[in-house]
C-alpha positions in Angstrom: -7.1 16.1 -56.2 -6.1 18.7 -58.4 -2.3 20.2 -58.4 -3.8 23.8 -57.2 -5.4 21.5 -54.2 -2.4 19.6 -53.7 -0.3 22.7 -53.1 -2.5 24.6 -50.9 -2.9 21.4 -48.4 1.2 21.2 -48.8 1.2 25.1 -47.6 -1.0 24.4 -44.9 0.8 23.9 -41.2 0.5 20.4 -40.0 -1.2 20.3 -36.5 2.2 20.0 -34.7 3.7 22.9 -35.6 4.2 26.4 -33.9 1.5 28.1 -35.5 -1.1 25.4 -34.6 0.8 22.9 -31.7 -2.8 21.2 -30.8 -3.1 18.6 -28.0 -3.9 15.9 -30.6 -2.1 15.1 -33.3 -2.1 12.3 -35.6 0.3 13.6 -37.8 2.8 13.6 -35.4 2.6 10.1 -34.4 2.8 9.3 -37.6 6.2 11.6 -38.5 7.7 10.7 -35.0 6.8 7.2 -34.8 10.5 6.2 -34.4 11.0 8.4 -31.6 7.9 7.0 -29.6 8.5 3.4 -30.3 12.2 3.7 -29.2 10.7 5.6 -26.0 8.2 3.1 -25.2 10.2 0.5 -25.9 12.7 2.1 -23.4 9.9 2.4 -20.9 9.3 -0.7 -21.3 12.9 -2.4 -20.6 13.1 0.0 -17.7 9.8 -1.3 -16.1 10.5 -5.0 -16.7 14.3 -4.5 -15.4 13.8 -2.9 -12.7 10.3 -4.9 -11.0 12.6 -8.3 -12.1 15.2 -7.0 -10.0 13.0 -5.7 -7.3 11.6 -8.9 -7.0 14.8 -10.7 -6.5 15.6 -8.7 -3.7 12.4 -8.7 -2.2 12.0 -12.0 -2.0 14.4 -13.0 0.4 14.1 -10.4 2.3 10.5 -11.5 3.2 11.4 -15.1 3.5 14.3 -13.6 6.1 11.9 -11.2 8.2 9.5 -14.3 8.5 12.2 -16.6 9.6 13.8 -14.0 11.8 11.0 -12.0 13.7 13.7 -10.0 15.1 15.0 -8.8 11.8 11.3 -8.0 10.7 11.2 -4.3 11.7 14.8 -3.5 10.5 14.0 -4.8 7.3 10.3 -3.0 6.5 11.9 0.0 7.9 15.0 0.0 5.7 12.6 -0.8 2.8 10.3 1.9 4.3 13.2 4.3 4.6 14.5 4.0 1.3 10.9 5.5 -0.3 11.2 8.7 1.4 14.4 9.3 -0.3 13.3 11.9 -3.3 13.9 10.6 -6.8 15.0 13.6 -7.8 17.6 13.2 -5.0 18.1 9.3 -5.3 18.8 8.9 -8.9 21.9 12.0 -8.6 23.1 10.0 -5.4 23.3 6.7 -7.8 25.4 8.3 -10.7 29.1 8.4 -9.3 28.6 4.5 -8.4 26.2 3.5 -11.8 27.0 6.0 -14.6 24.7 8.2 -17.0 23.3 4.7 -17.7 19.5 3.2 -17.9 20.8 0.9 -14.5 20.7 3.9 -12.9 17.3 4.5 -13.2 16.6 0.4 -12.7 18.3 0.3 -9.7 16.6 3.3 -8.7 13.3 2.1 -9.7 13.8 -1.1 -7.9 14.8 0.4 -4.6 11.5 2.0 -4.1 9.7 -1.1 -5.6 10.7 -2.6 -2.8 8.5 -0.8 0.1 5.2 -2.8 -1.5 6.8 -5.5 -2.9 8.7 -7.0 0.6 5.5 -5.8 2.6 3.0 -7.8 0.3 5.1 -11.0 -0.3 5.3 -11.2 3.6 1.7 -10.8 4.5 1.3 -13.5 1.5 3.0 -15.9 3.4 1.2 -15.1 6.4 -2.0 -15.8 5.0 -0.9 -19.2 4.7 -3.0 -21.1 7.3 -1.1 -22.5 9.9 -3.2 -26.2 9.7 -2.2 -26.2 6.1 2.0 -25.9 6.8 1.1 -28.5 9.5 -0.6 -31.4 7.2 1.9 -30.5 4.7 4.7 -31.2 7.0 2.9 -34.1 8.1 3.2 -35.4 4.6 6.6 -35.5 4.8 7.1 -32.2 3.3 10.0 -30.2 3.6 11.3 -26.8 4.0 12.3 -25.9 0.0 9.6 -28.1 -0.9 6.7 -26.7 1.4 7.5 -23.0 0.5 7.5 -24.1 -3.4 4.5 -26.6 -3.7 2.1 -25.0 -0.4 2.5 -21.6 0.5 4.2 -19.8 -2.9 0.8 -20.7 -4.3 -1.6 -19.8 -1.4 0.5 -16.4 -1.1 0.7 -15.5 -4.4 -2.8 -13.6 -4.6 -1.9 -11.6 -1.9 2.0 -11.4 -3.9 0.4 -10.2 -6.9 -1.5 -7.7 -5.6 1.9 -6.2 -4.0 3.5 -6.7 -7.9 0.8 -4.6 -9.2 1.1 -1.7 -7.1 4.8 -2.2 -7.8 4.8 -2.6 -11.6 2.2 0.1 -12.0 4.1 2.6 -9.6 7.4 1.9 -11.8 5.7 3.0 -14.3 5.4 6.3 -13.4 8.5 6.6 -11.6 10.5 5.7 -14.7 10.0 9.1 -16.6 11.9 10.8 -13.4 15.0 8.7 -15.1 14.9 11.9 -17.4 17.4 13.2 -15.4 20.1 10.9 -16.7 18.7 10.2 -20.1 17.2 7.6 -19.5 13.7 8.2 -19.0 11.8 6.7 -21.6 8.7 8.3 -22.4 9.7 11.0 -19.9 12.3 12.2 -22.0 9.3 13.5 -24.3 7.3 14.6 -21.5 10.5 16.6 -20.2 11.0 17.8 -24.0 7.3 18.1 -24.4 7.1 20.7 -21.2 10.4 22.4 -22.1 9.5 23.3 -25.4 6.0 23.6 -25.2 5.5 21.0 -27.5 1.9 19.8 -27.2 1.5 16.8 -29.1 4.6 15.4 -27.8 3.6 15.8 -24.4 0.0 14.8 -24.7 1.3 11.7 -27.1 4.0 10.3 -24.2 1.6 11.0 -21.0 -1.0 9.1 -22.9 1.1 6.1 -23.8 2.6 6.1 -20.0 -1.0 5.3 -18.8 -1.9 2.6 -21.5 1.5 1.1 -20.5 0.5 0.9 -17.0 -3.0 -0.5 -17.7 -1.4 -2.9 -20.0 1.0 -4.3 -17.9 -1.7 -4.3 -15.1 -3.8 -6.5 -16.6 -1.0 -8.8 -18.0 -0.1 -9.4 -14.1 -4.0 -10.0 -13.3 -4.1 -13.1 -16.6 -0.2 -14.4 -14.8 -2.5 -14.5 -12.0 -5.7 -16.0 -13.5 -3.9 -19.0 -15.0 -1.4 -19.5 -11.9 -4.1 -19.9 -9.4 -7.2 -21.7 -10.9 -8.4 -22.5 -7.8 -9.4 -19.2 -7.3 -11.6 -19.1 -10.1 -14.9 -21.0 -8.6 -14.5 -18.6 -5.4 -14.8 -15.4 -7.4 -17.4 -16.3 -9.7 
C-alpha cells in the first residue's frame, strides 16, 4: 500500500464513529476488547454467583415444603411473591443493607431465581416413585442416604430443567444491575442506548444471548453425564 493510500484509509472514519455508528462493527470489538471482556467476564461472575446462591437457598426450602406439607404453600408463595417485586424497585430496596456492590445485584438475582428453582426441585422429588423410596428403605437405606443415592438422581432431570430456566433468566436479569454499576454487559447496553452508540449496543445484546445459550447447553452436558441412564430412553 502506498503512503498516499495509507493516509486516505487513516482519514477515513472507522465504522464506530459519529459520522458512520453502524450496527456492526468489527473495529470496535477489536479497539474495545478490554471493556467487553471485563463486561462479560462480570456477566459472567454475576450469573454463576447469584444461580450458586439461589440454589443453596432453594434447596432446603424444597426438601422443607416436602417434609412439612403445611409449610408448602407459605413457602411457593413467598418465593412466588418475591418475583412480582420490580427489579427496578428490588435492587434500590437492597442498597442501604448491601452497598453499590455486585452482591447487590447477586442477591437480587438470586431472589427471583428462586420462584423456578424451589418449584422445580420440589416436583423433582415428587417424581420419585413411591415403590422406589420403599425398596430403598427396605434395603436399609436411610434418610441422608436415600435423598443422596435414590431420589437426588431420579429428580435431577426434572431439577435441571428448573436450573435452566433459572440460569438462563439470570442472565437477562443481570443487565438490570446497571443501576448500581454492576451490570455487566448492561452497563454497555445502558451506555449503548444513552449515547446512541450502536455498535456498543448491538456488540453487548449480542454477547448477552451467546452467554445464555452457552451456559444452557453447559447445564444440558452437567446433565448428560450425571444421568446416563437417561441416555438409552431418549435415543
Amino acid at each position: 500500500m502506498t503512503l498516499l493510500a495509507q493516509v486516505a484509509t487513516a482519514a477515513q472514519p472507522s465504522c464506530y464513529s459519529r459520522l458512520t455508528n453502524e450496527w456492526f462493527c468489527g473495529q470496535y470489538l477489536h479497539d474495545r476488547r478490554a471493556d467487553i471482556v471485563d463486561a462479560t467476564v462480570q456477566h459472567l461472575q454475576i450469573t454463576v454467583y447469584a444461580v450458586a446462591l439461589g440454589i443453596a437457598i432453594a434447596f432446603p426450602l424444597a426438601l422443607l415444603a416436602r417434609r412439612l406439607p403445611r409449610l408448602e404453600t407459605t413457602i411457593l408463595g413467598a418465593s412466588t411473591a418475591l418475583y412480582t417485586i420490580p427489579s427496578l424497585a428490588l435492587l434500590p430496596l437492597l442498597v442501604p443493607f448491601t452497598g453499590l456492590e455486585m452482591r447487590t445485584v447477586v442477591i437480587g438475582s438470586a431472589l427471583y431465581a428462586l420462584t423456578i428453582l424451589v418449584r422445580s426441585m420440589l416436583e423433582g422429588l415428587r417424581s420419585v416413585p413411591d415403590d422406589v423410596r420403599e425398596s430403598a428403605v427396605g434395603l436399609g437405606y436411610g434418610a441422608s442416604r436415600l435423598l443422596l443415592r435414590v431420589e437426588l438422581p431420579l429428580a435431577l432431570p426434572v431439577m435441571m430443567a428448573g436450573l435452566r430456566v433459572a440460569t438462563v433468566s439470570t442472565v437477562a436479569l443481570t443487565t438490570v444491575g446497571t443501576l448500581v454499576s454492576y451490570g455487566g454487559l448492561g452497563n454497555l447496553i445502558s451506555d449503548g442506548v444513552f449515547t446512541n452508540f450502536r455498535a456498543e449496543l448491538m456488540a453487548a445484546a449480542v454477547l448477552c444471548v451467546v452467554l445464555a445459550v452457552v451456559l444452557d447447553l453447559l447445564i444440558v452436558l452437567v446433565q448428560w453425564l450425571l444421568t446416563p441412564w437417561t441416555r438409552g430412553a431418549q435415543a
